[in-house]
C-alpha positions in Angstrom: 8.3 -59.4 -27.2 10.8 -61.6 -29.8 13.8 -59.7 -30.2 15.7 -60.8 -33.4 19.3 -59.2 -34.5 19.7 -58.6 -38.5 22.4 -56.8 -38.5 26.1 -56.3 -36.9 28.5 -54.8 -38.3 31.1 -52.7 -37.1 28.7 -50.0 -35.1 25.9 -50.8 -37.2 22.9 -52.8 -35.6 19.9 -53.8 -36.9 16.6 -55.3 -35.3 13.6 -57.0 -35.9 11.0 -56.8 -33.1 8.1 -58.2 -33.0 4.3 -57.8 -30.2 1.7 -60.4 -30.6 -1.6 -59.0 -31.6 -3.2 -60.5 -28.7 -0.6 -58.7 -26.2 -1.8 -54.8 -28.0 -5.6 -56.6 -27.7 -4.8 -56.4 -23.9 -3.0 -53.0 -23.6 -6.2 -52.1 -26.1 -8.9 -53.5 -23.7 -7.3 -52.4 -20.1 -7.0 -49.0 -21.8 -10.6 -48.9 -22.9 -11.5 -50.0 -19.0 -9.4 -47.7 -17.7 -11.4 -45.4 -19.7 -14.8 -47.0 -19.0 -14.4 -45.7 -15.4 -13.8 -42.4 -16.5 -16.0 -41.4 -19.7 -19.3 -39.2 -19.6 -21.3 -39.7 -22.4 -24.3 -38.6 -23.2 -27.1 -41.8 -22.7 -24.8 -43.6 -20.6 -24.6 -42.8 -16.6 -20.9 -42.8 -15.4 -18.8 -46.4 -15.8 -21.7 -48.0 -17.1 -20.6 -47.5 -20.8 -20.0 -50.2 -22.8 -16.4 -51.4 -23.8 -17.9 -52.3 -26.9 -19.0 -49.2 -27.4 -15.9 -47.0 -26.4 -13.9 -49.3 -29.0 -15.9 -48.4 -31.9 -15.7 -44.4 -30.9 -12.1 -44.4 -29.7 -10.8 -47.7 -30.4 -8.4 -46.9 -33.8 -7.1 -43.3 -31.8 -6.6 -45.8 -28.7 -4.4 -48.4 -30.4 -2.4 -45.4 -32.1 -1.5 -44.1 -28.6 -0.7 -47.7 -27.8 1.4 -48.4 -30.5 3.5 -45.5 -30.1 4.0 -46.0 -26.3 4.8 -50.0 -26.8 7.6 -49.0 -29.5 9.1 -46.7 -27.6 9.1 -48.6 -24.5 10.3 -52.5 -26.7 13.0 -50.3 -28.7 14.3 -48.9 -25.3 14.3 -52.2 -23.0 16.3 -53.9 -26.1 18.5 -51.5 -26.2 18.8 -51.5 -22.5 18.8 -55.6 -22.4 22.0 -55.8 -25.1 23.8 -53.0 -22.8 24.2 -50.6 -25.9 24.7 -46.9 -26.2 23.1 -45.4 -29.5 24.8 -42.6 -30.8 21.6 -41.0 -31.8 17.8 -42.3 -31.2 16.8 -45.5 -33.7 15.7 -45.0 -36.9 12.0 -47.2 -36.9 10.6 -48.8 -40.1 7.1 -49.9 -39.7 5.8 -50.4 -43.2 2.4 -47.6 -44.1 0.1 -50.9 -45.1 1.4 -53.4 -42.0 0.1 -50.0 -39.9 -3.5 -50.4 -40.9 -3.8 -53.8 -40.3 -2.2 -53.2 -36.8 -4.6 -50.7 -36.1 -7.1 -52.6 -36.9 -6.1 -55.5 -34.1 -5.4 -57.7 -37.4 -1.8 -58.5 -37.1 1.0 -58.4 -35.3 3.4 -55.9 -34.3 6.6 -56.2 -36.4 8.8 -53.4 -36.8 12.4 -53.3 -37.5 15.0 -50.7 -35.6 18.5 -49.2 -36.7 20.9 -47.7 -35.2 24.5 -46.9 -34.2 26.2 -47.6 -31.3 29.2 -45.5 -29.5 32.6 -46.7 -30.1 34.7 -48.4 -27.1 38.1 -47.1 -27.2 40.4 -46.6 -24.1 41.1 -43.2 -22.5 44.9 -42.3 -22.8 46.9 -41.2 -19.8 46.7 -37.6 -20.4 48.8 -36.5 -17.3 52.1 -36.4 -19.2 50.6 -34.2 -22.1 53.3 -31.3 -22.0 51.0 -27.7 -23.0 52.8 -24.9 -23.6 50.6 -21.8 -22.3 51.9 -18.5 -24.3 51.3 -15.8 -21.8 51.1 -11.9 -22.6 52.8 -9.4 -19.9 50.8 -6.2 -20.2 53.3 -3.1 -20.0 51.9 -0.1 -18.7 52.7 1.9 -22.3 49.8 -0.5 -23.3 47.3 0.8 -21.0 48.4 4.2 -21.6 48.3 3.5 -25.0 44.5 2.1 -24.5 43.4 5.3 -22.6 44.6 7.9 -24.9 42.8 6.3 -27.8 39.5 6.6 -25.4 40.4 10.1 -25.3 40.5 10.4 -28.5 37.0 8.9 -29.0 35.8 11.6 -26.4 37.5 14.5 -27.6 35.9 17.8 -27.1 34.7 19.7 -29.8 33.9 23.4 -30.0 31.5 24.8 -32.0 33.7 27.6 -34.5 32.7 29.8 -36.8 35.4 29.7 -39.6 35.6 27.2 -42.8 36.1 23.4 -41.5 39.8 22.1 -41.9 41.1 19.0 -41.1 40.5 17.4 -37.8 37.5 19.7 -37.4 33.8 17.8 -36.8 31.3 18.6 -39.1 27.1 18.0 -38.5 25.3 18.3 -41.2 22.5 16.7 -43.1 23.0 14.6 -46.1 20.7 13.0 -48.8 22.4 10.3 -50.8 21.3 9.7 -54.2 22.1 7.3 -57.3 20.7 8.4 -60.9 19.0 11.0 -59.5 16.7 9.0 -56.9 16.9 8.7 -53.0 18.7 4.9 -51.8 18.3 3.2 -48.9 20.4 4.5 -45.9 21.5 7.3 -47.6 20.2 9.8 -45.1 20.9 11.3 -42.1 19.4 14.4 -40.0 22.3 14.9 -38.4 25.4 13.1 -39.1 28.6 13.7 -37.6 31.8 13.4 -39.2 35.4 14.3 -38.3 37.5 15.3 -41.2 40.2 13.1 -42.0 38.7 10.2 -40.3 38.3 8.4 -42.9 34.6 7.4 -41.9 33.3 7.7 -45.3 33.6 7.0 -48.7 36.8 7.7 -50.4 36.6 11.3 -51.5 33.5 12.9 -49.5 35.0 14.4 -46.5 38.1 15.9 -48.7 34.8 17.9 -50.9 33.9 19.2 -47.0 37.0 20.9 -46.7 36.7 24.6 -46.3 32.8 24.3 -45.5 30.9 25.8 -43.1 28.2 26.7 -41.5 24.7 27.1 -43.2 26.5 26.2 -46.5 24.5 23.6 -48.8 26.6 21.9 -50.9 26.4 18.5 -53.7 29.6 16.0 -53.1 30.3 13.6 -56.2 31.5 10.4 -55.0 31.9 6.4 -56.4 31.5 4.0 -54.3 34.4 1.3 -54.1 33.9 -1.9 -55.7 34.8 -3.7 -52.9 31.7 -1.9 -51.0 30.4 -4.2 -48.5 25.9 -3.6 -50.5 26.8 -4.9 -53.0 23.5 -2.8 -55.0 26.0 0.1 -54.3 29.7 -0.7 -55.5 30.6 0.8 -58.1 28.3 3.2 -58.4 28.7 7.0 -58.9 26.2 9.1 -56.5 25.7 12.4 -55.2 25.1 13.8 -51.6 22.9 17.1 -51.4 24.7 18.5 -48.2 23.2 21.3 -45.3 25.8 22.0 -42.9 24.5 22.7 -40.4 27.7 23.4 -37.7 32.0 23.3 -38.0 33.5 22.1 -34.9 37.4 22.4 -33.5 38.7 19.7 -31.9 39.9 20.5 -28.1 42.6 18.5 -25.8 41.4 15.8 -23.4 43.2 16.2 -20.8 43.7 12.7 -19.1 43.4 13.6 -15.8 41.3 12.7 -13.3 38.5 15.0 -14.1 38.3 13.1 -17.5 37.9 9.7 -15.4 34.7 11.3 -13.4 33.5 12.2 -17.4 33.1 8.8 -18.1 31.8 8.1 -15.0 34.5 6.4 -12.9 36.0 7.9 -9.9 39.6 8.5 -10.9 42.0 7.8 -13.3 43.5 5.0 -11.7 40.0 3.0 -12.2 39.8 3.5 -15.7 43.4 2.5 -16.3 42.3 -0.7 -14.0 39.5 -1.4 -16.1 41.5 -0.9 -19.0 44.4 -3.2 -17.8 41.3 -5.6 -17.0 40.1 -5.6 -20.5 43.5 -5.9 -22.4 44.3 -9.3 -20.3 40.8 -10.5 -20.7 41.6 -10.2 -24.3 45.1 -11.7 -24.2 43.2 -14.4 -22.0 40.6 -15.5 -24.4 43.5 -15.3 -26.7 45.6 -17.7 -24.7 43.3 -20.1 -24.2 42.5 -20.7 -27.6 45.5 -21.9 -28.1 45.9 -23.7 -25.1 42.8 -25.6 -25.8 43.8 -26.4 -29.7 47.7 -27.8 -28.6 45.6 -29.9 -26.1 42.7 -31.8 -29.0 45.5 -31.5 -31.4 47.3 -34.2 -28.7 44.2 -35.7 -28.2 43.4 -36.4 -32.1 47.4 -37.6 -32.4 46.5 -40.3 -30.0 43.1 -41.8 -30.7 41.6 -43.4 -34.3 38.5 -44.7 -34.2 35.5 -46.1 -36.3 32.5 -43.2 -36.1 29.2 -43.9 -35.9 27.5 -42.7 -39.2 24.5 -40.9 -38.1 26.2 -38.7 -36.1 29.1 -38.2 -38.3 26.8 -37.3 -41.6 24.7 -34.9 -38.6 27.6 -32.6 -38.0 29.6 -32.5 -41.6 25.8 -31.5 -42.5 25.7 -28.8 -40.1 29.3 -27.9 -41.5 28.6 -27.7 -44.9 25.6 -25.7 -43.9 27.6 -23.1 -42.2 30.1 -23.4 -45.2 27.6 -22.7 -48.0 25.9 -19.8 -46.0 29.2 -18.0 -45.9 30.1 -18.2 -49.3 26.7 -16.9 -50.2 26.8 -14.2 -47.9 30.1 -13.3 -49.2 29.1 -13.8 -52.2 31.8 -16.7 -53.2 32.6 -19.4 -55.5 34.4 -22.3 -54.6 36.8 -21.5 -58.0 37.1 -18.3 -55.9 39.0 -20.0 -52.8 41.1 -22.2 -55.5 39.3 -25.2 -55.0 35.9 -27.2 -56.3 33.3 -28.3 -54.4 34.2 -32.4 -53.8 38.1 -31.0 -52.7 35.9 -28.8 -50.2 33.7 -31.3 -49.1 36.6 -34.1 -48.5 38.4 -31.4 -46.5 35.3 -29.9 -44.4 34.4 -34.0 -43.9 37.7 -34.3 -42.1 36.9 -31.5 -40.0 33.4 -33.2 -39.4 35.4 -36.6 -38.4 37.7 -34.8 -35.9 35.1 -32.8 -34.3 32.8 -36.3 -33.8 36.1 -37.8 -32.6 37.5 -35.7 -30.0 33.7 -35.0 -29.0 33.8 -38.6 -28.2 36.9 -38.6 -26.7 35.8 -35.3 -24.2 32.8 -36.5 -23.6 33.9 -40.1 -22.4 36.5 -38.2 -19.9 34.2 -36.1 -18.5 31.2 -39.3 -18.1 34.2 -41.2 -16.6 35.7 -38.6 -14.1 32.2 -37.2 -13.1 32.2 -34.0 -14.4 28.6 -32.4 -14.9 27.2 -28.9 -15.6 25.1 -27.4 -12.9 21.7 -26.2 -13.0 23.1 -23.1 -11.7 25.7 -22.3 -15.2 23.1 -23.6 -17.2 20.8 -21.1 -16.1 23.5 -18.7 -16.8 23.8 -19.6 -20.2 20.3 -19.2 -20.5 20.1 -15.6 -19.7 23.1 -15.1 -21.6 21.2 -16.3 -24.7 18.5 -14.4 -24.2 20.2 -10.8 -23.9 21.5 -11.1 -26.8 17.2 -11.1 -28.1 16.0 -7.7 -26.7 12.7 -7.7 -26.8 12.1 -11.3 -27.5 13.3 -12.3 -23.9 10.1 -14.0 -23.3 9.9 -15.9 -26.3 13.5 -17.1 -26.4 13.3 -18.4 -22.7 9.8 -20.4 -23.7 11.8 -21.7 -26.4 14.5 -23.0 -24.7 12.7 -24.2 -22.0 10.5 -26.3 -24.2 13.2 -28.2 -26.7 15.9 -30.1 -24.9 17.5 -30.0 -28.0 18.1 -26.4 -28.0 18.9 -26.7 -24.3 21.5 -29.5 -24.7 23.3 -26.9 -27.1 23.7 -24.5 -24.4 24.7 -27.5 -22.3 27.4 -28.8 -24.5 30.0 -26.1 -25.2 30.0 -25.9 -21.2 30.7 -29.2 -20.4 33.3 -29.1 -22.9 35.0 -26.2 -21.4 34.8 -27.9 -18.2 36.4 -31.0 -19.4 38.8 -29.3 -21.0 39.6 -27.5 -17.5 40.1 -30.8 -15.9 42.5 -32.1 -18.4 44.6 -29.1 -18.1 44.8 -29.2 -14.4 46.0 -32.6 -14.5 48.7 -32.0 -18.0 51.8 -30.7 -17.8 51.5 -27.0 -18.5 54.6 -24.6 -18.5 54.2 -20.8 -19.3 56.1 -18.7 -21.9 55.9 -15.0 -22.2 55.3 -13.9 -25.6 54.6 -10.5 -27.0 51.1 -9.8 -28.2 52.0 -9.7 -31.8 53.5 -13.3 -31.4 50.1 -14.5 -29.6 48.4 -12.8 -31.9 50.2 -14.8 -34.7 50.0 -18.1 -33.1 46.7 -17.7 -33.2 45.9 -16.7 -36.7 48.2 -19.6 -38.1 46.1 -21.6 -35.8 42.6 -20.0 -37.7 44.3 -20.6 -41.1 44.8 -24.1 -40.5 41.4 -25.0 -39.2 
């Protein structure tokens, strides 16, 4: 194998390699005796076919398999020989009419390989990055708070026999119509609604107002324009109502007795799950912001060259995302105040600090040892796959058959993990905030990604 360099620059590399023919004639014939040993064919008792004749049935598939095998094992040993990380696997250029001639033993194998290599930068002292860590202190009013509004969700309701009024729960059947014809989930059997709820559209539940039951009644309402279907906003329609019963709210008493309703054992469970909940909230909240003051540090302190490849791979995956909002949404970049080059220059700086710090994390964590175990990878797995019910199987097949879909299960994790090393190690001091200042931190934080 001749190894020649045609290109350095910067992270770029480029090279030329280069298999005698007479070296794939070899792999060509100790595959075809290998296979001599081996064949059954019909005329022939076993191993006593001739090579001569496996070439001319198998030969050209043969040297295929070869070729791929010797490229992937040259381009891997020169990588390995120039001690070189690639950013992502090298690009190969074999030429479509140098191919047939290879195949056909009648030339060389020359191929050329690009790719880029990983930065070297030096990893920072990050022991003396100073974190502030906003921290939420749950009052009880909060939990108390928390709880009524589940009793309020499981109020009791009492079938009545007067007109409905507000507060009251009316189930009725409904049939939802625009110029006269039935839409798409406009219908319901029996749909619930409290009065005054403001459940649905602007206007129906005041026309239900002194109802009750067995009455039919048609309710004339538009929908907004801001109405998420879009088919629908705007529109005027009708609903052909039956109702069918007029409920009165009761009291929830919040007791223990209510507890046992939801099925916990008292009320000082629920208000512990409750408590649990609001700090697991606050929690996710806090670290959020923990983790952004800590890669906001990091990005102040490293500048770097990026490899290209991998670069261009995640603004791509960016301005994926990007464009399948705005068509969801149904948005124009004149919409957001902006045009589509300013958007692009500002989602490719995103792209640049998201390669960078990925970099950065990824070289701490390789350096100090820190690897995800089979164990929360397997966690993440299952994770994934509830969220598919009734494709579990498939999604588990899936995953367990692309390493590519694997790694991105691996990835977030290891980040989080480096992450948790760095902060162990930083200089982290706690401030009690209230929720609405966490809350705000936070949302200036979303506005400025």
């Amino acid at each position: 194998m001749q190894v020649t360099e045609t290109l350095n620059e910067g992270l770029k590399r480029e090279l030329k390699i280069e298999i005698p023919a007479g070296d794939l004639a070899a792999k060509l014939d100790a595959y075809m005796e290998d296979m001599k040993s081996k064949a059954q064919i019909k005329g022939f008792r076993p191993g006593k076919v001739p090579v001569s004749h496996l070439k001319k049935m198998y030969g050209r598939q043969a040297m295929a398999e070869i070729l791929s095998n010797t490229i992937q094992e040259t381009t891997q040993k020169a990588i390995e020989d120039r001690s070189e990380r690639p950013a992502l696997n090298p690009s190969i250029d074999l030429p479509d009419e140098e191919a047939e001639k290879i195949l056909a033993g009648d030339a060389d194998l020359s191929f050329s390989m690009s790719y880029d290599i990983l930065p070297e930068f030096e990893i920072v002292d990050f022991k003396g990055i100073e974190i502030e860590r906003p921290v939420v202190e749950i009052p009880e009013s909060e939990v108390d708070e928390q709880v009524a509004e589940i009793a309020k969700n499981n109020t009791p309701f009492e079938e009545k026999k007067g007109k409905a009024k507000e507060g009251d729960r009316v189930t009725m059947s409904y049939l939802g119509k625009i110029d006269g014809e039935p839409f798409e989930g406009g219908a319901d059997e029996n749909g619930q609604l409290v009065l005054g709820s403001g459940q649905f559209i602007p206007g129906f539940e005041d026309q239900l107002i002194g109802v009750k039951a067995g009455d039919e009644k048609v309710v004339e309402v538009t929908f907004p324009e801001e109405y998420p279907a879009k088919h629908l906003a705007g529109k005027p329609a009708t609903f052909d109502i039956v109702v069918k019963e007029v409920a009165a709210p009761g009291e929830a008493k919040i007791d223990d007795e209510f507890a046992k309703g939801l099925g916990l054992e008292s009320l000082d469970k629920l208000k512990e799950i409750v408590r649990g909940q609001i700090e697991s909230q606050f929690g996710q909240m806090t670290r959020q912001r923990v983790k952004r003051q800590l890669l906001d540090k990091l990005d102040e302190h490293y500048s770097f060259d990026l490899p290209e490849g991998l670069l261009n791979s995640e603004f791509d995956a960016v301005w994926r995302q990007v464009e399948e909002d705005m068509k969801r949404n149904e948005k124009t970049f004149e919409d957001e105040g902006t045009t589509e080059e300013a958007a692009k220059a500002d989602y490719r700086k995103i792209a640049e600090r998201r390669v960078r710090l990925g970099l950065v994390l990824s070289e701490i964590g390789e350096k100090n040892e820190i690897q995800v175990t089979d164990e929360e990878l397997q966690r993440a797995l299952y994770d994934r796959v509830r969220q598919f019910p009734g494709q579990e199987q498939q999604v588990f097949e899936f995953y367990k058959n692309n390493q590519q879909a694997l790694a991105s299960l691996r990835a977030p994790i290891y980040e989080e993990k480096v992450v948790d090393y760095m902060l162990e190690l930083a200089k982290v001091t706690d401030k009690t905030v209230t929720k609405e200042e966490l809350e705000k931190l936070v949302a200036d934080e979303d506005d400025a990604a």
